[in-house]
C-alpha positions as CSV (number, residue, x, y, z in Angstrom):
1,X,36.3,111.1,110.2
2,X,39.7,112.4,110.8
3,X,38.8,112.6,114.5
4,X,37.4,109.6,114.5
5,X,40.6,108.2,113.1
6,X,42.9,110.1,115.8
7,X,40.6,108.5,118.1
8,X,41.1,104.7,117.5
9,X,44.8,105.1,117.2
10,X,45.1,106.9,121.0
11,X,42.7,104.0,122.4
12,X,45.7,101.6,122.2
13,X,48.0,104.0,123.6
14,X,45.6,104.9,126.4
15,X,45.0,101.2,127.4
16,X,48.5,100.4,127.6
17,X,49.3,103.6,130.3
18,X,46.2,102.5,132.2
19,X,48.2,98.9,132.0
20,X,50.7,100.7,133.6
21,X,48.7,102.2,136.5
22,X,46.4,99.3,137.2
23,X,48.6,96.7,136.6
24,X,51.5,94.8,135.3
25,X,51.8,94.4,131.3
26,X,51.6,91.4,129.8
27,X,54.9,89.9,128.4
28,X,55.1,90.8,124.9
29,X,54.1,87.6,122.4
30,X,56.5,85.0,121.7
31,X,56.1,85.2,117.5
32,X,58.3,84.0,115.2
33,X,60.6,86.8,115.1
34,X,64.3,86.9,114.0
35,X,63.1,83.6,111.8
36,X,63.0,80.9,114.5
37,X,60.7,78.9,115.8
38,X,58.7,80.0,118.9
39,X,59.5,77.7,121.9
40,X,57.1,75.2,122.1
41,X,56.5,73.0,125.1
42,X,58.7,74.8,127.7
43,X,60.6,72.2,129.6
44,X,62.9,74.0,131.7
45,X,61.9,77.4,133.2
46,X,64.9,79.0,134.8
47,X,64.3,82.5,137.1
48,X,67.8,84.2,137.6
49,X,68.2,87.2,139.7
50,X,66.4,88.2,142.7
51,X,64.4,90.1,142.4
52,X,64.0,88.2,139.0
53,X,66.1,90.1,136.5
54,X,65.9,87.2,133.3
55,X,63.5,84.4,132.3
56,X,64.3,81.5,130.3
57,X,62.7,79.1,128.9
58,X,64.2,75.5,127.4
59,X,61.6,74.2,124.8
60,X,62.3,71.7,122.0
61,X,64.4,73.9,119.7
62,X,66.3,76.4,121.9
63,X,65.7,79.0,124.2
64,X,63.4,82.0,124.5
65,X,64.9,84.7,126.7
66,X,64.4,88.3,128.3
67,X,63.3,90.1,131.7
68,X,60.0,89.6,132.8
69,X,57.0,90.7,130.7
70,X,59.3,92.4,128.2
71,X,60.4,91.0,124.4
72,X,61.1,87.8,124.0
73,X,64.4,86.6,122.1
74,X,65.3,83.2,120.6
75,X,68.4,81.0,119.9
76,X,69.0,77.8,118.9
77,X,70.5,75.2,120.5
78,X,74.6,75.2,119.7
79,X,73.6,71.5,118.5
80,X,71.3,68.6,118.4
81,X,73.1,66.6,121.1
82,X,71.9,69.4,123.6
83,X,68.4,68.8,122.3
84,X,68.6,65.0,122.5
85,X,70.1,65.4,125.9
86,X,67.4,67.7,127.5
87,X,64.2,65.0,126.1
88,X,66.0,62.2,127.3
89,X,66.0,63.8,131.0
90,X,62.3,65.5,130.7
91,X,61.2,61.8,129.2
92,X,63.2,59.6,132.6
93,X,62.5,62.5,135.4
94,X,59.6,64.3,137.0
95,X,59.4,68.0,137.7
96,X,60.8,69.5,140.6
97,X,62.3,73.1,141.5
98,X,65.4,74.4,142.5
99,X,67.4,77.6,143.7
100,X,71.2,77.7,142.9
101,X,72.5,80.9,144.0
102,X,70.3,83.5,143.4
103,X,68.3,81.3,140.1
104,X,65.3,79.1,140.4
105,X,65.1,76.5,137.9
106,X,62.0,74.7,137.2
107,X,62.5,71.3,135.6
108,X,59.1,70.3,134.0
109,X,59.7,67.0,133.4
110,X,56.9,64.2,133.0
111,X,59.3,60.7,133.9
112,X,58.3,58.9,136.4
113,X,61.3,58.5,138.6
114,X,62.5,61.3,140.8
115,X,65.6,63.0,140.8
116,X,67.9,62.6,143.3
117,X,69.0,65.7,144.8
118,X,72.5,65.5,143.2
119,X,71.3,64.8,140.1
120,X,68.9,67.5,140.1
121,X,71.9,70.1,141.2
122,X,73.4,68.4,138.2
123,X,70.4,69.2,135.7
124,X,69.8,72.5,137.6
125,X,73.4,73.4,136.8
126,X,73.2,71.6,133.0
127,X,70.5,73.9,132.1
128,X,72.0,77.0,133.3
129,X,75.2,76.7,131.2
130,X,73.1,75.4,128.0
131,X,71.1,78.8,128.6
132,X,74.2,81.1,129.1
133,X,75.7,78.7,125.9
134,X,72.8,79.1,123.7
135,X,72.3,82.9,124.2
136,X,76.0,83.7,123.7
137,X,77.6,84.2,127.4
138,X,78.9,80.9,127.9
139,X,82.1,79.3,126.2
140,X,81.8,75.3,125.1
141,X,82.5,73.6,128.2
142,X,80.9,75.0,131.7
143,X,83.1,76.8,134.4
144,X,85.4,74.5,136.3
145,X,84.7,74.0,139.9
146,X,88.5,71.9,140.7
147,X,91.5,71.3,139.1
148,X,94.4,68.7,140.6
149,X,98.0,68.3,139.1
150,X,100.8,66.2,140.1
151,X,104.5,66.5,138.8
152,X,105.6,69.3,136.6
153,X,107.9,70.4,133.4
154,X,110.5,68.1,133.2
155,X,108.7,64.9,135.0
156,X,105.8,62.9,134.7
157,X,103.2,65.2,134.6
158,X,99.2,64.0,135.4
159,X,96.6,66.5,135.3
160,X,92.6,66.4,136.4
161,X,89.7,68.6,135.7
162,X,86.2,68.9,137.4
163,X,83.5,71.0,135.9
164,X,80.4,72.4,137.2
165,X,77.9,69.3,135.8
166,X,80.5,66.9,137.3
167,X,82.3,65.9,134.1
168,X,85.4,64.7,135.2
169,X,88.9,64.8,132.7
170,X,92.0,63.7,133.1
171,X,95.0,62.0,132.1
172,X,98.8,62.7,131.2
173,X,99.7,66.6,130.7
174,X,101.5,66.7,127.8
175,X,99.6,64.0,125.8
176,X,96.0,65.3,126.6
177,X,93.2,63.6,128.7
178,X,90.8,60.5,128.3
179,X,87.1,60.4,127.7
180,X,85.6,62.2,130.2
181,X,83.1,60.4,132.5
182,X,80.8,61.7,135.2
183,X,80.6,61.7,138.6
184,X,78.5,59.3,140.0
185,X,75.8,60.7,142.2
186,X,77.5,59.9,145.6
187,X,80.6,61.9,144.3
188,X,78.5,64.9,142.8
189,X,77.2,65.3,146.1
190,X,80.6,66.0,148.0
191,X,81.4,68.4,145.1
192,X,78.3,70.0,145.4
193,X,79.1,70.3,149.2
194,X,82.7,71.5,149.4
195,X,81.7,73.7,146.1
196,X,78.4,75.5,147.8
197,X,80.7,75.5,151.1
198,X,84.2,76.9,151.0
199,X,85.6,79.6,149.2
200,X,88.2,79.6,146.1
201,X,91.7,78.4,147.2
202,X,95.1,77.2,145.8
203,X,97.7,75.3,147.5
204,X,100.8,73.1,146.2
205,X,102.8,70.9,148.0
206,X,105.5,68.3,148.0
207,X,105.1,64.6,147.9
208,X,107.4,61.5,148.1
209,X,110.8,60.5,149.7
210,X,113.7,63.1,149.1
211,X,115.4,63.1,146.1
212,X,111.8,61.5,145.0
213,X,109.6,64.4,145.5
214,X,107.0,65.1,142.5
215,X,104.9,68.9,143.2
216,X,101.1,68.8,143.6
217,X,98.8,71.5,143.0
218,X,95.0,72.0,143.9
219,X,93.0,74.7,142.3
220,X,89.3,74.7,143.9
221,X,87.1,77.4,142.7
222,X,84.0,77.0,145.1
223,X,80.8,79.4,145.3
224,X,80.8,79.7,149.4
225,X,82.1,81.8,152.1
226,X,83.7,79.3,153.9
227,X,87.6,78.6,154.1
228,X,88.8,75.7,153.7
229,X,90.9,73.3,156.3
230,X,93.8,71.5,156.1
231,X,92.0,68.8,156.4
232,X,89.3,70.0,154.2
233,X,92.1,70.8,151.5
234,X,93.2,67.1,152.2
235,X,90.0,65.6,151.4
236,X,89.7,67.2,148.8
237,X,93.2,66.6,147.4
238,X,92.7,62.9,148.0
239,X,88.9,62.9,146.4
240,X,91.1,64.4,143.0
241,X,93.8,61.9,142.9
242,X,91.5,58.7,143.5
243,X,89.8,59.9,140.1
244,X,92.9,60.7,139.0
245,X,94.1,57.2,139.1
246,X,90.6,56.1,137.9
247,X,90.4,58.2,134.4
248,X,91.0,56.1,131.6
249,X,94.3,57.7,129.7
250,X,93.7,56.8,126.5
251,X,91.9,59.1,124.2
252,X,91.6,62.3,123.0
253,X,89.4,64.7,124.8
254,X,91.4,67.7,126.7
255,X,91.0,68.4,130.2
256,X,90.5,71.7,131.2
257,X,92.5,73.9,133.6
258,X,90.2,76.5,135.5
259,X,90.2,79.5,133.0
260,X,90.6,77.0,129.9
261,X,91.8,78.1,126.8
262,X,92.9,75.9,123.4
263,X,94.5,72.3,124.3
264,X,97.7,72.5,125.9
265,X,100.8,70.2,124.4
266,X,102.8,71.2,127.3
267,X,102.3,70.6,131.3
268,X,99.8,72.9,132.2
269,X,100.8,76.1,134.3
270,X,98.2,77.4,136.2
271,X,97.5,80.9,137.6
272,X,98.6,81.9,141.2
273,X,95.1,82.4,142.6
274,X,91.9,80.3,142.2
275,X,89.6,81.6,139.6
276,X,86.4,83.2,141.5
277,X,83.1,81.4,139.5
278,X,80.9,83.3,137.5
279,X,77.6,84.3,138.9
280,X,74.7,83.4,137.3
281,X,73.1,87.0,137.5
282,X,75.8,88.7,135.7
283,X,76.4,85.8,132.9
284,X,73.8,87.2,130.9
285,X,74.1,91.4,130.9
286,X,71.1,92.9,129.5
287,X,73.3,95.8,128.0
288,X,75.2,93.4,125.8
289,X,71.8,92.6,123.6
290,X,69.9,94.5,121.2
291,X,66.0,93.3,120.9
292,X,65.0,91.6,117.5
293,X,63.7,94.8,116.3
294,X,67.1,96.8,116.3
């Protein structure tokens, strides 16, 4: 009997080095571990890394989370507005799949209308940050893509914020912005462009008659390799302060300058160079987590 015993505890040891040999092993169950709920119903699938590093996967509660065919970790959603958000798009869109960067995202949604392409780069981009937000490597708002200010301390001061999802704030400096709105598809997909295109930049300039001049600053803190223009800097510039002149004032949501930080009550200063974007591949560092079982 005791060899016996030896016997049928090695089998399972034996099987899983032939695993090994022969063939991938399978990803490790997604149970109930750590007390949450196992996603159910995966409706976003998102591949980052090539080769693929991290697997996610957007269900009904949260997110379930780890490399490829290794443990599976949870988290919740940060709230229920996230939740409500993510079945309203699976419910109106069909599925479709994306690369941004060096991630696939796999959107498997079951409306019947299809996405149009900026609106998928804007759900492609959504789901990223409510992945890198859920699991603890994003911050509450996603990483700014431009930032526009004209005038300074000591004048009438009007600042305006773009984020990666196209969520546009602005309003006066020292008084905070108005609600936010979002860019409507035709302007999400010049962001997009100009973002995917050309390089991080900063420029400031002068504007107005003399004894009439008011300072404007850009901050544009594109994902490409490209640099910008004059002319490209001036499109942009002039995309900024037509939405700047657009933004409601009134409210009481902050806009963010790139790096963000707590409200400002003051006319925002910003840093001398453009911040460079995070990349999706390093946003979630398997080194900073411990598996449920430590």
């Amino acid at each position: 009997m005791p060899a016996l015993r030896k016997l049928s505890l090695a089998a399972p040891l034996v099987a899983l080095a032939l695993s090994g040999c022969f063939g991938a092993a399978a990803e490790a169950p997604d149970g109930p571990a750590l007390g949450l709920a196992p996603v159910d119903g995966t409706m976003v699938e998102i591949l980052a890394g090539t080769p693929v590093r991290e697997r996610f996967r957007l269900g009904s509660y949260g997110v379930a989370f780890g490399p490829p065919r290794g443990v599976v970790e949870r988290a919740l959603f940060v709230d229920d507005a996230v939740r409500a958000e993510l079945s309203g798009l699976v419910s109106a869109y069909g599925p479709f799949d994306l690369a941004v960067g060096t991630s696939r995202v796999r959107f498997r949604g079951r409306g019947a209308l299809p996405a149009p392409s900026p609106e998928r780069r804007r759900i492609a981009e959504w789901t990223r940050f409510v992945a890198a937000q859920s699991t603890g490597f994003a911050g509450s708002r996603p990483a700014p893509v431009l930032f526009w200010q004209r005038g300074g301390e000591g004048e009438d001061c009007a600042g305006l914020g773009i984020d990666r999802i196209g969520v546009v704030r602005g309003g006066p400096c020292a008084v905070g912005g108005g609600a936010p709105r979002r860019l409507a598809s035709a302007e999400l997909e010049r962001l997009y462009a100009w973002f995917d295109r050309l390089g991080p930049f900063e420029v400031s300039w002068l504007e107005g008659p003399p004894g009439e001049q008011r300072r404007l600053r850009l901050v544009f803190a594109g994902a490409g390799k490209g640099s910008a223009s004059a002319a490209a800097r001036d499109e942009i510039a002039a995309f900024a302060a037509t939405l700047a002149a657009e933004v409601p004032l009134a409210g009481s949501v902050w806009f963010t300058a790139p790096l963000g930080g707590a409200p400002h009550t003051s006319p925002l200063v910003l840093p001398l160079q453009a911040p460079v974007p995070p990349r999706m591949e390093m946003a979630f560092p398997a080194a900073a987590r411990t598996s449920p079982s430590s």
